[in-house]
N, C-alpha and C positions, 0 to 999 in steps of 0.2 A: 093382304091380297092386293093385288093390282088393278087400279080400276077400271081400266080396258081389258083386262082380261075378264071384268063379271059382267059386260057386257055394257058398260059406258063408255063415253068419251072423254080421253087426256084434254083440260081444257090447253090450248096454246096462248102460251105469254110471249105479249109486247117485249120489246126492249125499248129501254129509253136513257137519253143522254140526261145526268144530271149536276147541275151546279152548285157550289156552297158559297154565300154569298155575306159581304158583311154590309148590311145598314149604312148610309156613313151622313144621312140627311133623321133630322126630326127626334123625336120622343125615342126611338127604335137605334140610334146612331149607337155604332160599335157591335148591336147583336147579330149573332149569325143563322141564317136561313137557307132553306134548302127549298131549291127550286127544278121543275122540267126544263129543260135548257133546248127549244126548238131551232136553236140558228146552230151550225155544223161549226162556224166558225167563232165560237166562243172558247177563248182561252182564259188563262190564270191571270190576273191583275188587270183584264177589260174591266172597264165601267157598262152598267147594263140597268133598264128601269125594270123595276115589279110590282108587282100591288101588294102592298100592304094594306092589312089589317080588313076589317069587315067591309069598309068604302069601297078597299081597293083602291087605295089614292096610289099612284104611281110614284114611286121613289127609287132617288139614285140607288144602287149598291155598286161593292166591287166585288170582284168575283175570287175567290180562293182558291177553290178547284172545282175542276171537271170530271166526273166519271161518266167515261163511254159507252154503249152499248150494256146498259144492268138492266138483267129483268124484273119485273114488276114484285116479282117475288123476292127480291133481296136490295129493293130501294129504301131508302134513306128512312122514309116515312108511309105509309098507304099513301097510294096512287090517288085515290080519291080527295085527300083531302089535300095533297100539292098543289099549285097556280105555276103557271107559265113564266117567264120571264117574259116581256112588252119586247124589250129592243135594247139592240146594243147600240150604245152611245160612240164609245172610241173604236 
């Protein structure tokens, strides 16, 4: 059954841009990570900081790809447990 039709509400998802990103500084260098990608102008082979690990120490990565506009429902990993990307570098 449809759940607006039993008398609830369709929840509405976000969409969000997302980045795959490679490590290239520290203990983590070469793994790849998936990140929310807030800046519009983030392409494939920028350099960009993130936080790694429980600190959150900000480290370099480079960026692999971008996927545009995915709803929360078909991201990479739960929404919840992704971090932002800090900034783009180049």
């Amino acid at each position: 059954m449809i759940h607006s039709l039993s008398g609830g509400e369709l929840k509405l998802n976000k969409n969000y841009d997302f980045a795959k990103v490679e490590i290239q500084e520290g203990f983590e260098k070469g793994r790849p990570y998936w990140f929310i990608c807030p800046f519009k102008d983030v392409c494939q082979n920028d350099l960009v900081l993130v936080p790694l690990g429980q600190e959150n120490t900000p480290t370099k990565a480079l960026v692999l790809r971008v996927d545009k506009n995915i709803s929360e429902q078909t991201s990479p990993l739960p929404i919840k447990r992704m971090k932002k990307i800090l900034q783009k570098l180049n």
